[in-house]
Backbone as JSON Lines, residues from 0, in Angstrom:
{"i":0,"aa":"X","n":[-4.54,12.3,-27.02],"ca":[-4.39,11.7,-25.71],"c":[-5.66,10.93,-25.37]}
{"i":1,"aa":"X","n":[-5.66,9.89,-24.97],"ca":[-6.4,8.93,-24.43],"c":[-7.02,8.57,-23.12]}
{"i":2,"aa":"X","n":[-8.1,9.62,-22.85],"ca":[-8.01,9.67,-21.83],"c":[-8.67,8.95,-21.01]}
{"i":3,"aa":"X","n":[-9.45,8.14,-21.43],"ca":[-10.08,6.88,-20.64],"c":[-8.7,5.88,-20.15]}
{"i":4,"aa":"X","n":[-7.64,5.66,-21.09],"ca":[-6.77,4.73,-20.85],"c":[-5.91,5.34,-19.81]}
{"i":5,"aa":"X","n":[-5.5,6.77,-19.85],"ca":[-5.12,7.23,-18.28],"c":[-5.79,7.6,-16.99]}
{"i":6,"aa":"X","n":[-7.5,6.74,-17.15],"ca":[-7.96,7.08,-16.0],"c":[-7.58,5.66,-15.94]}
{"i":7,"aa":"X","n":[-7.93,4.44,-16.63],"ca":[-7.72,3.11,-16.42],"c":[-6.37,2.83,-15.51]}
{"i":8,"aa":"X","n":[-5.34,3.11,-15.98],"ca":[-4.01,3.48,-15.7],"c":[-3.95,3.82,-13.68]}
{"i":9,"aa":"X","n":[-4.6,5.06,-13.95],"ca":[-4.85,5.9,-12.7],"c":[-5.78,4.73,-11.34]}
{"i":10,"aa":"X","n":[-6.28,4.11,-11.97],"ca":[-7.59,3.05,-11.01],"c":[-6.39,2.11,-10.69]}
{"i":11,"aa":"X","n":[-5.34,1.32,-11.71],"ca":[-4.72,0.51,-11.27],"c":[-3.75,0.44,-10.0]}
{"i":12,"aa":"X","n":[-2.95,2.3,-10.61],"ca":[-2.08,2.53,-8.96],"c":[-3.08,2.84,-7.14]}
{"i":13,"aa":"X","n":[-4.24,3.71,-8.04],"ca":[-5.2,3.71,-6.64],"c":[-5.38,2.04,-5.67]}
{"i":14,"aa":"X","n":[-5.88,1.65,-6.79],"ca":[-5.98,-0.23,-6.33],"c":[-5.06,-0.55,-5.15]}
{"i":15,"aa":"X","n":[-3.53,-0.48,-6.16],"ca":[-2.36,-0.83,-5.28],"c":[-2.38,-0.49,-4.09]}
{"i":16,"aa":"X","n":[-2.17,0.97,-4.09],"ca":[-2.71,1.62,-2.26],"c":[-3.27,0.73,-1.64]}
{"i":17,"aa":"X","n":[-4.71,1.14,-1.88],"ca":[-5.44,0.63,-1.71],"c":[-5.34,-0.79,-0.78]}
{"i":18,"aa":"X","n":[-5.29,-1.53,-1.57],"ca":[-4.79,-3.48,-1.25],"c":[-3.79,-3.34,-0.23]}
{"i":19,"aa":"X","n":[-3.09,-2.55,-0.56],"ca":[-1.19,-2.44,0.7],"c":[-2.03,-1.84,1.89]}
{"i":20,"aa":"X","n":[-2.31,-1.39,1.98],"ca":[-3.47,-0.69,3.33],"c":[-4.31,-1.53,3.87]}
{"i":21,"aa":"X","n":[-5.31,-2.08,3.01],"ca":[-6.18,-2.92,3.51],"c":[-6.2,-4.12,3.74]}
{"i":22,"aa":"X","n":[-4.5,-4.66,2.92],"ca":[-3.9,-5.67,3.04],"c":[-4.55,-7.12,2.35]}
{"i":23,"aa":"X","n":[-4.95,-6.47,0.87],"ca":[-6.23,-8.01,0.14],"c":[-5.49,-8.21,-0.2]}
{"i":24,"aa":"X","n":[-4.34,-8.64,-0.07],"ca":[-3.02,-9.55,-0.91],"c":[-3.57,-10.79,-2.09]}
{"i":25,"aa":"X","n":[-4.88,-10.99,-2.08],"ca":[-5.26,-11.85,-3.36],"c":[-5.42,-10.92,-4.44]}
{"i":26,"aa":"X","n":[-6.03,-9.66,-4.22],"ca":[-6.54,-8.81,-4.88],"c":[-5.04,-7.99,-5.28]}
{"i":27,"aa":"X","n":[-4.51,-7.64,-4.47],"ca":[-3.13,-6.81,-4.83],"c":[-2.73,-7.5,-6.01]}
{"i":28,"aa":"X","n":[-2.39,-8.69,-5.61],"ca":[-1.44,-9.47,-6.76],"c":[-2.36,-9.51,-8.22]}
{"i":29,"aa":"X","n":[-3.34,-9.1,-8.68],"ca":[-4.1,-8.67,-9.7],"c":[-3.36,-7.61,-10.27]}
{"i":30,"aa":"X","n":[-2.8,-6.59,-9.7],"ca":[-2.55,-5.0,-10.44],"c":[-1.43,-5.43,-10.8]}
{"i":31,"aa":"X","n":[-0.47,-6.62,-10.2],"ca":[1.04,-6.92,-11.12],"c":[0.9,-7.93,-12.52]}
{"i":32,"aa":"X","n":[1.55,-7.27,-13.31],"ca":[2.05,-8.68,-14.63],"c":[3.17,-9.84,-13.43]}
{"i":33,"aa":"X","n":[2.52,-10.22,-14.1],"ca":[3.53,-11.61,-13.27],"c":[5.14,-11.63,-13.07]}
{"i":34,"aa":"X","n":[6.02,-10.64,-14.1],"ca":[7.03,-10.29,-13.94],"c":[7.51,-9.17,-13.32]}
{"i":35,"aa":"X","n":[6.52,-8.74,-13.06],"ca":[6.64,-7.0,-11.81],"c":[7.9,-7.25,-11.43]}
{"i":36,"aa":"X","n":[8.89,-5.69,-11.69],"ca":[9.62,-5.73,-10.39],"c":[9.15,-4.43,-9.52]}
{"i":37,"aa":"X","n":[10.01,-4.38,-8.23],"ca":[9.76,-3.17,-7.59],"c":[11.01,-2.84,-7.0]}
{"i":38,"aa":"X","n":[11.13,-1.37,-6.28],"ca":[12.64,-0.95,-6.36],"c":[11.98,0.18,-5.1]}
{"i":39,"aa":"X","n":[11.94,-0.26,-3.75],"ca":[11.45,0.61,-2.94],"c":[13.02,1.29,-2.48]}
{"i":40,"aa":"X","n":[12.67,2.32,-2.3],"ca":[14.4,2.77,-2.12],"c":[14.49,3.0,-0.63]}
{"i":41,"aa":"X","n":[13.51,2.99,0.19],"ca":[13.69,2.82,1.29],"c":[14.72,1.79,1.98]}
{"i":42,"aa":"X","n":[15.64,2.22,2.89],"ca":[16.29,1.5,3.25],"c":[16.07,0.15,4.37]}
{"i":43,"aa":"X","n":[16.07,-1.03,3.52],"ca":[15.33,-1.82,4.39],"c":[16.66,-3.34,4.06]}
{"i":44,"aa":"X","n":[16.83,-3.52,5.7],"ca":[18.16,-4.21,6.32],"c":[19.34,-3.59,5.68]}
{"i":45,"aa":"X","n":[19.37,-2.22,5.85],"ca":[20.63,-2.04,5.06],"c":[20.81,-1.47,3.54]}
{"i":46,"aa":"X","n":[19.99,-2.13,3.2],"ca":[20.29,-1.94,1.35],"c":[18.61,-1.4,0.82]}
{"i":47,"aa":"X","n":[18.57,-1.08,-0.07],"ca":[17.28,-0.63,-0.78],"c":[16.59,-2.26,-1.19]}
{"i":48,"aa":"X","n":[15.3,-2.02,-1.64],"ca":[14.64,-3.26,-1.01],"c":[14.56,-3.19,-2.98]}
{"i":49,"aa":"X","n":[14.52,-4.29,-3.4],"ca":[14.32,-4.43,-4.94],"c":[13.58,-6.13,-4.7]}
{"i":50,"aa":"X","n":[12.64,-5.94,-5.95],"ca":[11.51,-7.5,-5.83],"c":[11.71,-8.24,-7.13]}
{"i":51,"aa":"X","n":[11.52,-9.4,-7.84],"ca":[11.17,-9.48,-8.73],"c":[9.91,-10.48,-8.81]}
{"i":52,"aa":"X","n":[9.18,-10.65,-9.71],"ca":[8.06,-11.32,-9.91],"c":[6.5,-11.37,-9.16]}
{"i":53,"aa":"X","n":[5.86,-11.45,-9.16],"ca":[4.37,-11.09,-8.86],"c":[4.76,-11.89,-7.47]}
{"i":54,"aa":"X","n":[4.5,-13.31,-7.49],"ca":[4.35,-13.58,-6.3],"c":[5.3,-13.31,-5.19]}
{"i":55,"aa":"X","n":[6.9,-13.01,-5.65],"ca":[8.04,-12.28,-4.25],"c":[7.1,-10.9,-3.96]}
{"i":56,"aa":"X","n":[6.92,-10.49,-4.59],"ca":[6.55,-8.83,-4.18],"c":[5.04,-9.06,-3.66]}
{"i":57,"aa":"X","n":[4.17,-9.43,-3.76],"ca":[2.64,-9.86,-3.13],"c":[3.53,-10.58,-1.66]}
{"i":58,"aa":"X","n":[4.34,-11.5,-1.43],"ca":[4.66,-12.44,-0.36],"c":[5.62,-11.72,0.81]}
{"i":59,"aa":"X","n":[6.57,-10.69,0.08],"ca":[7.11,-9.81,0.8],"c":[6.12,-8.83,1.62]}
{"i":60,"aa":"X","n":[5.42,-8.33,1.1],"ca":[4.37,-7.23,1.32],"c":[3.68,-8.15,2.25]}
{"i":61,"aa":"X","n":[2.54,-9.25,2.57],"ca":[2.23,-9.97,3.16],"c":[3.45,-10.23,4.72]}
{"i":62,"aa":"X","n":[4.37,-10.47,4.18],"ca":[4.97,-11.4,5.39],"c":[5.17,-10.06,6.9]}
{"i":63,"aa":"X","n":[5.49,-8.64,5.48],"ca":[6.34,-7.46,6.53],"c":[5.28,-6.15,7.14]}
{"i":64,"aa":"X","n":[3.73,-6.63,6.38],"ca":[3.17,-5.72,6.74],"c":[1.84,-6.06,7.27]}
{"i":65,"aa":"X","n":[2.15,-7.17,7.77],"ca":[1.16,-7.94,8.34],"c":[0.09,-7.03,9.62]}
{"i":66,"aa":"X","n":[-0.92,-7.25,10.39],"ca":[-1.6,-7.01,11.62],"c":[-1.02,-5.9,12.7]}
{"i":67,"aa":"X","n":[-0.16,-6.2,12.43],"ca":[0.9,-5.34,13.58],"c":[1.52,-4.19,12.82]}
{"i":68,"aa":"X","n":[1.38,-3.9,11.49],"ca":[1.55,-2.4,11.21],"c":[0.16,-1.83,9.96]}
{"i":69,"aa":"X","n":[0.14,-0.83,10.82],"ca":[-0.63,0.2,10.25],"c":[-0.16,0.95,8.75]}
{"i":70,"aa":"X","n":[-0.26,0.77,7.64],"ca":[-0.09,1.71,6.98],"c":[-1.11,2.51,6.15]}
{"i":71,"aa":"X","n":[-0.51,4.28,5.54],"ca":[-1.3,4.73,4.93],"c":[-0.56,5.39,3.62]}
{"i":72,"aa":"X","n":[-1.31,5.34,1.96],"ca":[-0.19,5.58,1.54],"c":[-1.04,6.67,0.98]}
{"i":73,"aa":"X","n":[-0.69,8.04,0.02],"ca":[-1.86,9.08,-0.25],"c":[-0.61,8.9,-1.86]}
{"i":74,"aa":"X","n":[-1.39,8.89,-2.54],"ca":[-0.66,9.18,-4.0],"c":[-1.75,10.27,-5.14]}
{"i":75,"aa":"X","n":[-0.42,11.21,-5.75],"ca":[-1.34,12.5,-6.36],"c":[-0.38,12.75,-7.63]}
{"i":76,"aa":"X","n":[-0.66,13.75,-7.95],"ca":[-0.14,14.31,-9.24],"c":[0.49,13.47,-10.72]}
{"i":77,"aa":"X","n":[-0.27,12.95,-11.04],"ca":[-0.15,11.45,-12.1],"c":[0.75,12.4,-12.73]}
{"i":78,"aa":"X","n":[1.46,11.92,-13.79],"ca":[2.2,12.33,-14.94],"c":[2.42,11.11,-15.6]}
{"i":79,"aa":"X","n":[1.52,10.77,-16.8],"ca":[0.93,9.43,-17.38],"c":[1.31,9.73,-18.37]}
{"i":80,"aa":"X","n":[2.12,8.92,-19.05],"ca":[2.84,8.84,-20.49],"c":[2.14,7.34,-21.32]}
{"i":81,"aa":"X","n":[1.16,7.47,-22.3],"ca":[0.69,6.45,-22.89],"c":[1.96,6.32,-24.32]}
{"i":82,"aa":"X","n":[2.44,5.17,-24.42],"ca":[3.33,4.95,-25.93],"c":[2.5,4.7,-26.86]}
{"i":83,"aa":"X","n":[3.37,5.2,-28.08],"ca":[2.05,5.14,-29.48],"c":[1.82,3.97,-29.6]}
{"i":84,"aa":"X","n":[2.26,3.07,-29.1],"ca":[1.73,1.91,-29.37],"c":[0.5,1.69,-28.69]}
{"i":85,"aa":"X","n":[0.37,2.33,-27.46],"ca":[-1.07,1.78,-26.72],"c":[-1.02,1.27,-25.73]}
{"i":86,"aa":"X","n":[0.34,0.05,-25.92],"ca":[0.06,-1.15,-24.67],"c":[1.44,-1.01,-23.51]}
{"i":87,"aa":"X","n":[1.81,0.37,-23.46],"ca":[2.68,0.4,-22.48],"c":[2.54,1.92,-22.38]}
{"i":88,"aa":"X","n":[2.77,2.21,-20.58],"ca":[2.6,3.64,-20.8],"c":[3.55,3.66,-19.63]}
{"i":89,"aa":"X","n":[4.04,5.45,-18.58],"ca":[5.03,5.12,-17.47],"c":[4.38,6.46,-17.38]}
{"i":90,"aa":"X","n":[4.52,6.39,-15.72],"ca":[4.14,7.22,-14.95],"c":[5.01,7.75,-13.74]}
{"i":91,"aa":"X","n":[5.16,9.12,-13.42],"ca":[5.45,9.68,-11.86],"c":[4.01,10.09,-11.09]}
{"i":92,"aa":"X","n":[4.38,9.42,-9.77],"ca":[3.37,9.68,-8.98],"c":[4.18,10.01,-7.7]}
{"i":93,"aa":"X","n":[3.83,11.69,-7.54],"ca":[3.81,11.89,-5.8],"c":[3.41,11.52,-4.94]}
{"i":94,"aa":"X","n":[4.12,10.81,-3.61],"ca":[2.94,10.49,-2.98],"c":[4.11,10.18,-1.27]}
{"i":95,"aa":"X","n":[3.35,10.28,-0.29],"ca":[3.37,10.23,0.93],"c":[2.58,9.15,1.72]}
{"i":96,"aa":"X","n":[3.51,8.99,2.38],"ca":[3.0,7.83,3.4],"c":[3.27,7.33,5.1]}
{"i":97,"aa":"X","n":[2.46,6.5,5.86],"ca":[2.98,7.07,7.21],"c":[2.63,5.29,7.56]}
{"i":98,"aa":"X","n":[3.87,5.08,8.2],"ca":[3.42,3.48,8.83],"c":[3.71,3.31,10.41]}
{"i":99,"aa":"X","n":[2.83,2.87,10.8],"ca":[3.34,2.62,12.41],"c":[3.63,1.14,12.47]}
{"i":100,"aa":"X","n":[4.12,1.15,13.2],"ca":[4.68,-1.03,13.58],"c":[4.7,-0.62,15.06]}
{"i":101,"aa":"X","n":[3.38,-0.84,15.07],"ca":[2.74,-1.15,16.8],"c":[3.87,-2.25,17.64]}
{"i":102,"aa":"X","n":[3.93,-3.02,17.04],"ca":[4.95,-4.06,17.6],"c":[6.41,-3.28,18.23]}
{"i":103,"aa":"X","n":[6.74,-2.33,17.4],"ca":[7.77,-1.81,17.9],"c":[7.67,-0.72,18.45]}
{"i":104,"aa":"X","n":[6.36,0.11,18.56],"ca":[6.08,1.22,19.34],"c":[6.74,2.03,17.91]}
{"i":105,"aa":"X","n":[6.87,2.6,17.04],"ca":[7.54,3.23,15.82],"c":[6.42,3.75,14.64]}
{"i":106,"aa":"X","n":[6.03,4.85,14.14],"ca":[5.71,5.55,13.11],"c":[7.02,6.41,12.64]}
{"i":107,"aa":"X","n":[6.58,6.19,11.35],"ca":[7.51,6.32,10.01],"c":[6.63,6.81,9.2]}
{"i":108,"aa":"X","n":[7.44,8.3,8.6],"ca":[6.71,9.29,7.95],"c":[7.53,9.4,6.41]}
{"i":109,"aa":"X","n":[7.28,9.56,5.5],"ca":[8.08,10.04,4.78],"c":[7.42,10.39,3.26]}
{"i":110,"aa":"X","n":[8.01,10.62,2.19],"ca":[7.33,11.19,0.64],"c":[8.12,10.49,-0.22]}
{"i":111,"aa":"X","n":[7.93,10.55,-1.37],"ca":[8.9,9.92,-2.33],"c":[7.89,10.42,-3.86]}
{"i":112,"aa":"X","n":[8.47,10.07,-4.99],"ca":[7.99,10.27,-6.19],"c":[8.31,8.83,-6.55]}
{"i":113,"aa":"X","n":[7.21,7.98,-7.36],"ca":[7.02,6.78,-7.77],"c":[7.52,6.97,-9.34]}
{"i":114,"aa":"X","n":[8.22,6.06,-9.82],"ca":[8.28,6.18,-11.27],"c":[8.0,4.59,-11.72]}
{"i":115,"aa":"X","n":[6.43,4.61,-12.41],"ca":[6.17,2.89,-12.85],"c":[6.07,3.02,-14.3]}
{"i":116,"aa":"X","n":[5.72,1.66,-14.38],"ca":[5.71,1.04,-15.88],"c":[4.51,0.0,-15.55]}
{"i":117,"aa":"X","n":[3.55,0.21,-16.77],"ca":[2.63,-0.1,-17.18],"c":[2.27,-0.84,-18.13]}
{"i":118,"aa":"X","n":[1.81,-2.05,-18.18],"ca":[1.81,-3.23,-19.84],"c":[0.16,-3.03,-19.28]}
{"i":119,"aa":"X","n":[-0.79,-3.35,-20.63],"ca":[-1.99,-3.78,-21.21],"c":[-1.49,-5.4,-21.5]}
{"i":120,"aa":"X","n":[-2.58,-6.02,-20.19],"ca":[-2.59,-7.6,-20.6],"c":[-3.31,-7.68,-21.94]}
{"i":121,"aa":"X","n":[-2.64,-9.28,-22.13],"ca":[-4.17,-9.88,-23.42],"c":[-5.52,-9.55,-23.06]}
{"i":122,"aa":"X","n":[-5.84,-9.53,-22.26],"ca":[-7.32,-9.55,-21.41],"c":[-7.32,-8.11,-21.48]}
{"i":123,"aa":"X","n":[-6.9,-6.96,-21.97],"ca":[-7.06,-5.76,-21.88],"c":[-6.96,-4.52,-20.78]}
{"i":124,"aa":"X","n":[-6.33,-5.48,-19.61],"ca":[-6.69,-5.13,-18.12],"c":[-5.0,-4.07,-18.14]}
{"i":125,"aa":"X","n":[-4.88,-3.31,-17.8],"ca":[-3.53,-2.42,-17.54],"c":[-2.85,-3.2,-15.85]}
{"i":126,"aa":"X","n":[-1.52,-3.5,-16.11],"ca":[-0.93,-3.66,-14.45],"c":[0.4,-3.09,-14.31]}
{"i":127,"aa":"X","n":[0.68,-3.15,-13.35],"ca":[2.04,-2.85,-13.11],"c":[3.25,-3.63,-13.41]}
{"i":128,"aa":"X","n":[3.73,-2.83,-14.28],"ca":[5.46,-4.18,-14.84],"c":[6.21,-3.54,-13.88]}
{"i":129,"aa":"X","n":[6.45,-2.43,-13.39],"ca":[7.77,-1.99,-12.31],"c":[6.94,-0.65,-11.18]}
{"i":130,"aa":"X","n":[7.14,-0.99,-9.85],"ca":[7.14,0.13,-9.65],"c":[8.35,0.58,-8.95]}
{"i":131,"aa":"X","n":[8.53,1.66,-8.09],"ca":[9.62,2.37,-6.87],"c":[9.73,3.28,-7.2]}
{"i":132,"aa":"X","n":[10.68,3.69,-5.97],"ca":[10.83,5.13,-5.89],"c":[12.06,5.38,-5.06]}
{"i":133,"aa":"X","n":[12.8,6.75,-4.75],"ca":[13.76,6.77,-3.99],"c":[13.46,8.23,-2.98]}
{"i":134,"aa":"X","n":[12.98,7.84,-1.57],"ca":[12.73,8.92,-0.73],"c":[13.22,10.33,-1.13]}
{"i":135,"aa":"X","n":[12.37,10.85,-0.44],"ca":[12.67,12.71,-1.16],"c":[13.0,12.81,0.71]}
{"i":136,"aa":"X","n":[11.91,12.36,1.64],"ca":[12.83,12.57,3.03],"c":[11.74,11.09,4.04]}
{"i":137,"aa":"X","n":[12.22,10.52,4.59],"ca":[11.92,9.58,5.6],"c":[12.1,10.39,6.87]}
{"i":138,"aa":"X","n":[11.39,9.84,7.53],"ca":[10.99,10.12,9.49],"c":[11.27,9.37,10.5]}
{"i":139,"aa":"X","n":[11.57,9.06,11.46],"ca":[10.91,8.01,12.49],"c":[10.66,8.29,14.19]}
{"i":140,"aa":"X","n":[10.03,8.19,14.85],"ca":[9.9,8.31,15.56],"c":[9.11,7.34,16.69]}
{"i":141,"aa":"X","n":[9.96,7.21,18.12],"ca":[9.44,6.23,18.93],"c":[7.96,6.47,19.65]}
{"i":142,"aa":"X","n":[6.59,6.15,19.62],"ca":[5.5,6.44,19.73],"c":[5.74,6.28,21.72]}
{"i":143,"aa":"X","n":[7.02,5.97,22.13],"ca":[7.26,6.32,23.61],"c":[7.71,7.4,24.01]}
{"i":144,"aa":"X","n":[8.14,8.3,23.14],"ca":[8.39,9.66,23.08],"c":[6.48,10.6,23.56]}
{"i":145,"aa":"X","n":[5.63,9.77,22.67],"ca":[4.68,10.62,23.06],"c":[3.73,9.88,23.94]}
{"i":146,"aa":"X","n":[3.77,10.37,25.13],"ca":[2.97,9.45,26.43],"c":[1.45,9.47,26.08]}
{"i":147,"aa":"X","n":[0.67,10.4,25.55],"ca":[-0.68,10.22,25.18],"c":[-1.23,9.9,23.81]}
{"i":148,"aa":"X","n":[-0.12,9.21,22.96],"ca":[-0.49,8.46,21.85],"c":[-0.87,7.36,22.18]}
{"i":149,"aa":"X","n":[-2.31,6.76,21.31],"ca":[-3.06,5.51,21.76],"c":[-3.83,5.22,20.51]}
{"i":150,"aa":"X","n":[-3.7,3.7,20.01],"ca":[-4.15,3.43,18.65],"c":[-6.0,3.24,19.2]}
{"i":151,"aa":"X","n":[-6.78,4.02,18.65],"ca":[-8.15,3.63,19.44],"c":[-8.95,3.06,18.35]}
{"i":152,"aa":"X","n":[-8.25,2.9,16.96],"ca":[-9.31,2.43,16.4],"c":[-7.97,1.19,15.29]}
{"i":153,"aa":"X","n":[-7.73,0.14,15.05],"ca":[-7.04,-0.5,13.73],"c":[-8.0,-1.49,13.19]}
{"i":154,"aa":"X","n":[-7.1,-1.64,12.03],"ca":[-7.97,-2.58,10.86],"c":[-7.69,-4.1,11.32]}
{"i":155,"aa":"X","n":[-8.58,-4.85,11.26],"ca":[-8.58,-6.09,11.82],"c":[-8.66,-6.37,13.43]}
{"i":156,"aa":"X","n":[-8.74,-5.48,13.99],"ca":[-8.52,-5.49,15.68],"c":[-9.76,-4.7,16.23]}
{"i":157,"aa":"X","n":[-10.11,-5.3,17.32],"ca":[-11.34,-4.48,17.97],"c":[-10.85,-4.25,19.47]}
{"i":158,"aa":"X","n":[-11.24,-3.12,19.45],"ca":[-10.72,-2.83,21.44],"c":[-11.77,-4.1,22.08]}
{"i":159,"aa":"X","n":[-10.92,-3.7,23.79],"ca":[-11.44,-4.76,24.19],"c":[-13.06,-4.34,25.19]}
{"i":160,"aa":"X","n":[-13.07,-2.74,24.73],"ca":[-14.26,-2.19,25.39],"c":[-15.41,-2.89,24.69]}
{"i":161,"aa":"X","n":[-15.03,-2.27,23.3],"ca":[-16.22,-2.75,22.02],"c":[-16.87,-3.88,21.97]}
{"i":162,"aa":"X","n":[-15.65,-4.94,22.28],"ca":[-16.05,-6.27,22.52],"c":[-16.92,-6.84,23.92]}
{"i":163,"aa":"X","n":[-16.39,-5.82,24.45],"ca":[-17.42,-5.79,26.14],"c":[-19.32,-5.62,26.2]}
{"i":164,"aa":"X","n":[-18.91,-4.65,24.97],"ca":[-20.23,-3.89,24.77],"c":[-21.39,-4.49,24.09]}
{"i":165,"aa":"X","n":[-20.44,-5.11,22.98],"ca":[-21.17,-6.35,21.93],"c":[-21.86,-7.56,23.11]}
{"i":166,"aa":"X","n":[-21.22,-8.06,24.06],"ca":[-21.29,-9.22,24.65],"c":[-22.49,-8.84,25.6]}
{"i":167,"aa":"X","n":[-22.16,-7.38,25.88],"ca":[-23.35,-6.6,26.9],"c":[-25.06,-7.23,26.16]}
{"i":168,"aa":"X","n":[-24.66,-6.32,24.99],"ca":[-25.47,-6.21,24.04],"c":[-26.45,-7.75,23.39]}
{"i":169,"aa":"X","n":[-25.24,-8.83,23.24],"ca":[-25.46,-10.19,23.23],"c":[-26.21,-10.94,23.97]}
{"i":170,"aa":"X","n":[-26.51,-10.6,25.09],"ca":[-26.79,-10.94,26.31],"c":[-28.15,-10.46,27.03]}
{"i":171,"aa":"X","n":[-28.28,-8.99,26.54],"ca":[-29.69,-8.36,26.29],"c":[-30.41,-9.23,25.57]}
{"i":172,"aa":"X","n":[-30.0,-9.25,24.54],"ca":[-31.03,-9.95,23.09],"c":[-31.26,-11.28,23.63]}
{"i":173,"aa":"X","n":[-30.16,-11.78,23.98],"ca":[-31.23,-13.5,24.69],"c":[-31.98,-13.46,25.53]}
{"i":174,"aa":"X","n":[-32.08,-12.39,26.6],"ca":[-33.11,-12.01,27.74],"c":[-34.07,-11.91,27.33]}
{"i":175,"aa":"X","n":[-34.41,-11.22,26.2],"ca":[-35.62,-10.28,25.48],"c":[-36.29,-11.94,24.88]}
């Protein structure tokens, strides 16, 4: 067993997280082969959401998970299958995740087990040829249900205290 090539492996799905969270959609689209598909089984308009090619699945992800939702995704328990060949390996990954869409007042909880596929580019770099999964259980709940829920901190957004404080602060320093 090879075990540098299943930590390599292991860095590529962290990445993914990673990018979908922090939302580097230049950088995301790095961890796919250009023919990626994906197969989120979440039910989305109806039907399970299926992608094909690097840039639908980077452009989807971009368009639906834009500023206005929060997500977090936690992924664990690898089960990394390298083929004797080397340059393809497939993996299950547990993993849980929780998204709010501020826009709609809505957090969404749920788990699933990932089952991907893995190619070694020419360049030696490991990416993702497929990922998805099919919920083990989904959540949802209206964040108007709970009267003292309050987002006090998101990514890309600054309260409007902070910004008060900075300007406070701004304003000192030219005095001085």
């Amino acid at each position: 067993m090879d075990l540098a090539t299943i930590e390599e492996i292991r860095q590529v799905k962290y990445c993914y997280l990673r990018c979908v969270d922090l939302k580097l959609w230049d950088e995301l689209a790095e961890v796919f082969t250009p023919d990626a598909t994906v197969d989120y089984g979440t039910q989305v308009y109806g039907k399970p959401l299926k992608l094909a090619g690097r840039d639908a699945i980077v452009g989807f992800l971009r368009d639906k998970l834009g500023p206005d939702m929060i997500t977090v995704h936690r992924a664990g328990q690898p089960e990394i299958t390298v083929d004797p060949e080397g340059d393809t390996a497939r993996g299950t990954w547990s993993f849980e995740d929780t998204v709010i869409a501020t826009q709609y007042r809505v957090a969404i909880t749920g788990a699933a087990f990932y089952q991907d596929r893995y190619e070694r580019g020419e360049d030696g770099r490991w990416r993702i040829a497929h990922t998805g999964y099919v919920r083990t259980y989904e959540a949802m709940m209206s964040l108007d249900d709970l009267p003292s829920f309050r987002i006090t901190a998101q990514l890309g957004k600054r309260d409007e205290a902070h910004v008060a404080d900075e300007a406070l602060d701004d304003a000192d320093a030219g005095v001085r």
